[in-house]
N, C-alpha and C positions, 0 to 999 in steps of 0.2 A: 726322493720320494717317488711313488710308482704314481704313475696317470696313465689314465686307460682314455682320456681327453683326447682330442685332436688339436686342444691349442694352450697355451703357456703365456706369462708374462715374460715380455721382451728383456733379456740377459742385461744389456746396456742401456737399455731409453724408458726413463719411469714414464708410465701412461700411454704404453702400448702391447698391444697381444699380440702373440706369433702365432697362426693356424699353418698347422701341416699338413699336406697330404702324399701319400704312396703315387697314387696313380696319376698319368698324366690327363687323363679325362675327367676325372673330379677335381682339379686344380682347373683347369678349364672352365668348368661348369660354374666352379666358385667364383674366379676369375668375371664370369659374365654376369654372373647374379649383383659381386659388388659392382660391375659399373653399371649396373640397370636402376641400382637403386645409384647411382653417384655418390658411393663412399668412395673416400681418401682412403688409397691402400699403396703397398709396395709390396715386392716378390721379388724371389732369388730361388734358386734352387741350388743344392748339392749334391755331387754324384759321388759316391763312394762302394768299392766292391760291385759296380754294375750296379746300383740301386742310387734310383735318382729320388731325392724327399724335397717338394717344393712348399716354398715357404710363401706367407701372406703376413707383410707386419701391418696391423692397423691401428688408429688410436681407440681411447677407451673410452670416447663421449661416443662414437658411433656405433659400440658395442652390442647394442641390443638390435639394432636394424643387421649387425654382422652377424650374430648368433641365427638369427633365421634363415638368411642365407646360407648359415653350416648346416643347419637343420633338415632345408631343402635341399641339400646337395649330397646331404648323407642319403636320408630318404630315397633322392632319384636312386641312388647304384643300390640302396641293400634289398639283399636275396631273402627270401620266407626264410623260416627257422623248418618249416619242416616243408621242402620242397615238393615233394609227392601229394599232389591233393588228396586223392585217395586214401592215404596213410593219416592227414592231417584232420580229413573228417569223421575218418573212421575214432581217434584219437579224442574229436571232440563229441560225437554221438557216445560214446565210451562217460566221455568225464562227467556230461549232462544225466547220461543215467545213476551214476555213482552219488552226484549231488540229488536227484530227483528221488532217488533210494534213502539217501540220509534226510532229507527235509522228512518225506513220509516217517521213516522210523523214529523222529522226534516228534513229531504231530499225532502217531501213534502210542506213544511210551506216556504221553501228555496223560 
């Protein structure tokens, strides 16, 4: 099945998740958030074709204090969707007008 997730239930041990990550600096970061909060975790990584994917198995009573640790850690590294501010507000003064146009033309049709 497709997951577009960053974590999975553990292949061999019922009542554990596996979180993965590409980079070695958001393994890190996660890395630091569980022992800040002192979750029970474990990590391995595999390198295959020059492409290392490091693993974090945890259990699934600590699951919900682990999901915001992924959350904060995805958070830290991700990029705008439209990185050019310029472009970005230009796009949102654009869509404000278009909603502020259609509110009026239904408050006028009334």
């Amino acid at each position: 099945m497709f997951n577009i997730t960053n974590f999975f239930d553990h292949p061999t041990r019922p009542g554990h998740t596996v979180f993965r990550f590409y980079e070695k600096e958001r393994a890190t970061a996660f890395q630091k958030l569980l022992e800040k909060e002192n979750v029970w975790f474990e990590h391995d990584y595999h390198t295959e074709n020059e492409k290392t994917i490091y693993f974090f198995g945890v259990k699934n009573g600590s699951l919900k204090v682990v999901n915001q640790c992924n959350y904060l850690t995805n958070a830290q590294f991700r990029k705008p969707l439209i990185p050019n501010s310029y472009f970005r507000w230009t796009i949102f003064v654009i869509t404000t007008i278009i909603i502020v146009l259609a509110i009026l033309g239904y408050v006028n049709q009334i």
